[in-house]
C-alpha positions as CSV (number, residue, x, y, z in Angstrom):
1,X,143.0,-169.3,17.9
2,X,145.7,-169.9,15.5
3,X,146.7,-167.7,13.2
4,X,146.2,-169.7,9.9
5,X,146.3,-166.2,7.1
6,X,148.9,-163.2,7.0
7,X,147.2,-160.3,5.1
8,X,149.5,-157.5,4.8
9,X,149.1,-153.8,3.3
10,X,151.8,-152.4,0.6
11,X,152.3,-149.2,0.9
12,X,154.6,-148.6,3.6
13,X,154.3,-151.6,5.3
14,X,155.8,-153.9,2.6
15,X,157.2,-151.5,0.3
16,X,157.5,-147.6,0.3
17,X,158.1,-144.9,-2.3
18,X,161.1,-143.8,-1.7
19,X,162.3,-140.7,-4.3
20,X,165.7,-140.7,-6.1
21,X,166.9,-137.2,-6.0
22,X,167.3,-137.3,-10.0
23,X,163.3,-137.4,-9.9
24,X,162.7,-133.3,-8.8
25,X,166.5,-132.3,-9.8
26,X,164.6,-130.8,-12.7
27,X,161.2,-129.9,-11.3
28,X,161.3,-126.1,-11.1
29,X,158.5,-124.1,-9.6
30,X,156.1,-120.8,-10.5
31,X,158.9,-118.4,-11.0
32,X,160.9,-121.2,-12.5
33,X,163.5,-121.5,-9.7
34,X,164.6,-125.4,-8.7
35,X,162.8,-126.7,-5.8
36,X,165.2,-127.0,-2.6
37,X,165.7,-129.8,-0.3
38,X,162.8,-129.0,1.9
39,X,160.2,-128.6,-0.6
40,X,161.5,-131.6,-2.6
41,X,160.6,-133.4,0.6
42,X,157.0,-131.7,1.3
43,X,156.2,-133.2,-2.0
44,X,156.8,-136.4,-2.0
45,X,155.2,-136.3,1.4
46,X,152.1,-135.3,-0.6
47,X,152.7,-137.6,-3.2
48,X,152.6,-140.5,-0.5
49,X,150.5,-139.7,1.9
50,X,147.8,-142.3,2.0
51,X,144.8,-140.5,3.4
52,X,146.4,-136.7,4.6
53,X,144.6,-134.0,1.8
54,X,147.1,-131.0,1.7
55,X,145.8,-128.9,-0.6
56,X,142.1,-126.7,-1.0
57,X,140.2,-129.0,-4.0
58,X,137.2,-127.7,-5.9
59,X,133.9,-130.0,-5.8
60,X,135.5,-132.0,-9.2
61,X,138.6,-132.6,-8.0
62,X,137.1,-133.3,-4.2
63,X,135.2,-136.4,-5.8
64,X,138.2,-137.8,-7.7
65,X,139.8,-137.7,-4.4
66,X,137.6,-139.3,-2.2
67,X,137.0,-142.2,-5.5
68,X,141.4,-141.9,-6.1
69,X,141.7,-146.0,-5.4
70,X,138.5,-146.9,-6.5
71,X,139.4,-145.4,-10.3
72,X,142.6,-145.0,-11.9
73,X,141.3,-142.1,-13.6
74,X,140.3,-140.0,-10.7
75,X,143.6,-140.8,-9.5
76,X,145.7,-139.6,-12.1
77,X,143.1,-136.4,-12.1
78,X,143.5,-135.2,-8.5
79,X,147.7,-136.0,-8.3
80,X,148.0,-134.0,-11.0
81,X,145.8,-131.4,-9.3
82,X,148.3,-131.7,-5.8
83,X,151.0,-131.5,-7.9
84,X,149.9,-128.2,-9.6
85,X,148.6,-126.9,-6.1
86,X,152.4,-127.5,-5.0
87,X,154.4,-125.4,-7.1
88,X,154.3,-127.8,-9.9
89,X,153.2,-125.7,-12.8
90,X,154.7,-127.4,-16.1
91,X,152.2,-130.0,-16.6
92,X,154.9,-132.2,-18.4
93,X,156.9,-132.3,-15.3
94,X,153.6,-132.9,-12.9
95,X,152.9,-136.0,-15.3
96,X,156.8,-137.7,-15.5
97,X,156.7,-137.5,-11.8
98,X,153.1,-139.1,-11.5
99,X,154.1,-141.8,-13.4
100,X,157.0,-142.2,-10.9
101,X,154.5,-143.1,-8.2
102,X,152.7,-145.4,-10.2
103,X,155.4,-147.2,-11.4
104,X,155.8,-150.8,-9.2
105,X,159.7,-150.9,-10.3
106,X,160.5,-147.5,-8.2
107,X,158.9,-148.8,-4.8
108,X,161.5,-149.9,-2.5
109,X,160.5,-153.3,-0.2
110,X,161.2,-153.2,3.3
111,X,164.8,-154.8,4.5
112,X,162.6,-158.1,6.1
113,X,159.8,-158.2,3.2
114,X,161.4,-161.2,1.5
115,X,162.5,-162.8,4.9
116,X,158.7,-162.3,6.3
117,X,156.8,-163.8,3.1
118,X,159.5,-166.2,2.7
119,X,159.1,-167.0,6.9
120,X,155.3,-167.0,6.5
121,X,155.0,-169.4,3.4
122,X,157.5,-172.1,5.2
123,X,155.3,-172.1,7.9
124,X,151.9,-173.0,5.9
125,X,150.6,-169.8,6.3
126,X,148.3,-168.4,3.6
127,X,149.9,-164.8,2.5
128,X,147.3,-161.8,1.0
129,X,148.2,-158.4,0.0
130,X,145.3,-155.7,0.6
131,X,145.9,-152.5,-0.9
132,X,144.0,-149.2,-1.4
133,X,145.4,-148.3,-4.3
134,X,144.7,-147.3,-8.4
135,X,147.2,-149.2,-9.9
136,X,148.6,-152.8,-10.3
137,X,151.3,-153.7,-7.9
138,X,151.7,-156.9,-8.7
139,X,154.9,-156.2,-11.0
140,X,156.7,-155.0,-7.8
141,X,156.8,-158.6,-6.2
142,X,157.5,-160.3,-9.6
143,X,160.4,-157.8,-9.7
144,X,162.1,-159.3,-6.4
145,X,160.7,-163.0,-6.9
146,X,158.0,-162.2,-4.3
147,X,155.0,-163.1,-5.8
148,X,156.0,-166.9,-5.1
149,X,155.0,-166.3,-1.5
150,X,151.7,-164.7,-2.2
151,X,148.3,-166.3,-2.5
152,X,145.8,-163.6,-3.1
153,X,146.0,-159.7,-4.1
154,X,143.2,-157.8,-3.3
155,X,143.4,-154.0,-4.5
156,X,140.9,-151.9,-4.4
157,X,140.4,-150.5,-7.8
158,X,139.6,-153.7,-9.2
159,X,137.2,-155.0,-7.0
160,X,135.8,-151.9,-5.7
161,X,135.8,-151.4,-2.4
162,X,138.6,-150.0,-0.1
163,X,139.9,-150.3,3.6
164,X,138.4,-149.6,6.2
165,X,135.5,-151.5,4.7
166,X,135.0,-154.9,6.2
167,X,134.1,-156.0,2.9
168,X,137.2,-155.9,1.2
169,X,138.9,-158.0,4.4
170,X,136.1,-160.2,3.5
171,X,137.1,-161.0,-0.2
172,X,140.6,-161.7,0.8
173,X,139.8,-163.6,3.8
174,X,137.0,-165.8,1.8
175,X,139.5,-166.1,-1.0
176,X,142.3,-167.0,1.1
177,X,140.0,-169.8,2.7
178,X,140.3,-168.6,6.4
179,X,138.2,-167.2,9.2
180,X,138.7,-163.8,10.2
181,X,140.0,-165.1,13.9
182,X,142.7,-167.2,12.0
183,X,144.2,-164.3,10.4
184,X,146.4,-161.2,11.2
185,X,146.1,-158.1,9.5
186,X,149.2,-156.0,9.4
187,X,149.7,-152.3,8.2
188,X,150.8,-149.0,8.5
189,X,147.4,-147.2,9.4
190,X,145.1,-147.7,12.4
191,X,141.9,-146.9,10.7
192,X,142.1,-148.2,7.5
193,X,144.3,-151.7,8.4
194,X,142.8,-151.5,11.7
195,X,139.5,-151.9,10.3
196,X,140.0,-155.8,10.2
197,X,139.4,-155.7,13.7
198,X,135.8,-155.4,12.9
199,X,135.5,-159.0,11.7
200,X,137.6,-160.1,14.3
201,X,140.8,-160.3,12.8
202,X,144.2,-159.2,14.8
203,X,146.0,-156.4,14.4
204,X,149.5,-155.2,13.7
205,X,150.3,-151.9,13.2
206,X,153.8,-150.9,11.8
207,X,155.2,-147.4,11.4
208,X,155.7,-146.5,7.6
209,X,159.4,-145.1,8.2
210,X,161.8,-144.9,5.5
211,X,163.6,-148.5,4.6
212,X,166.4,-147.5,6.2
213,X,165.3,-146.7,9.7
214,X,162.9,-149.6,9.5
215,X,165.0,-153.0,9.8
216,X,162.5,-156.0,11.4
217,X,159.2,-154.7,12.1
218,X,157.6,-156.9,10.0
219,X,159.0,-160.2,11.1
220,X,158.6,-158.6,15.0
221,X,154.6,-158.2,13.9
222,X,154.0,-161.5,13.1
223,X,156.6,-163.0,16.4
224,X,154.4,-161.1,18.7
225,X,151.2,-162.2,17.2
226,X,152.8,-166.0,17.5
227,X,152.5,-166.3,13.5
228,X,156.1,-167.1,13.6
C-alpha cells in the first residue's frame, strides 16, 4: 500500500542533544576535581540515553523512572538522582545541567531534518512527530521554521501513554487521518519505534549517531520505503 503518513521519533532520529563543552567545563566532582574528557562523555551518555538505567535507584526513584515521560516531575526527580549517582554532587550544578536537556533550543536537528520534512510535505504526505518524552519540543521546530511541515505532535507526557504502546501510534495515526498500512514509522530504537509494527505500520530504523557522522539517513528511510 502506499505510504500516505510519515511519523517520525525526535530524539536522535530528528534531532539529538549534543553537549557544548562550556556545559561540564565547570561541573567538578566529589573531591571537587573537574570532570575529564572521558567522564564528561559517560554523562551525557547517561543524560541521553533513552531507555539504558546506569545507575542502582531506590524503590522512589525506581518509579519516577519507569513514569520519567509520562510526568515531568518524575523526570526532573530521577535525572537529578543520575546526575548525583555520577559524580554530580553540587545540586546547583546537577540542576543548570538538567535544564540543558530539557531545553528545545540546545538540541541539534539532523543535517537532512529540514530537507526530509520539507521533501515529505511537497509530496502530500501527512508528517507526525511521536516522542517519549517529559517536556515540550515543539519550540525546537519553531526555532528552525520546522513546525510548517508538521501536522501532529504526539508526546507522551501529555497524552499519557508512551512507545512501545500501540496506543499512542494509534492517536497519531487517527489524528493524522491514516491507516496504520499507509504510514511509516521511523526511529532510532527497535523496540520502542519498532512497536508500530504491531498495527501494521512499516518500519525504519535509523542509528542515533552524532549529527556529524550522520548525513542522509533520514531521506534514505523514507527512499527505501518508496515515501520519496
Amino acid at each position: 500500500m502506499t505510504i500516505q503518513a510519515v511519523l517520525f521519533d525526535f530524539s536522535g532520529t530528528l534531532f539529538r542533544l549534543e553537549h557544548k563543552a562550556s556545559w561540564l567545563s565547570d561541573l567538578t566532582d566529589h573531591n571537587g576535581a573537574p570532570f575529564d574528557v572521558e567522564a564528561q562523555a559517560e554523562l551525557m551518555r547517561r543524560m541521553t540515553a533513552p531507555v539504558t538505567l546506569t545507575v542502582d535507584l531506590d524503590d522512589e526513584h525506581w518509579a519516577a523512572w519507569e513514569n520519567r515521560d509520562l510526568d515531568p516531575a518524575a523526570h526532573n526527580k530521577v535525572y537529578l538522582e543520575v546526575l548525583r549517582q555520577s559524580g554530580v554532587p553540587r545540586v546547583e550544578q546537577a540542576k543548570a545541567l538538567y535544564d540543558r536537556l530539557i531545553d528545545p533550543s540546545e538540541w541539534t536537528p539532523y543535517p537532512d531534518t529540514a530537507a526530509v520534512l520539507k521533501a515529505a510535505t511537497a509530496k502530500g504526505l501527512r508528517v507526525g512527530v511521536l516522542s517519549n518524552i517529559a517536556f515540550d519540543i515543539r519550540p525546537a521546530f519553531t526555532q528552525h521554521g520546522f513546525d510548517t511541515y508538521v501536522d501532529e505532535f504526539v508526546l507522551s507526557f501529555e497524552v499519557g501513554a508512551i512507545k512501545p504502546d500501540p496506543a499512542i501510534f494509534r492517536l497519531l495515526l487517527d489524528r493524522l487521518g491514516v491507516a496504520p498500512e499507509q504510514a511509516l514509522m521511523v526511529g532510532d530504537h527497535e523496540q520502542a519505534d519498532g512497536g508500530a509494527r504491531e498495527l501494521g505500520c512499516a518500519f525504519a530504523l535509523v542509528e542515533p549517531l552524532p549529527t556529524t557522522e550522520r548525513t542522509d539517513a533520514l531521506l534514505t528511510a523514507l527512499r527505501e520505503h518508496a515515501a520519496l
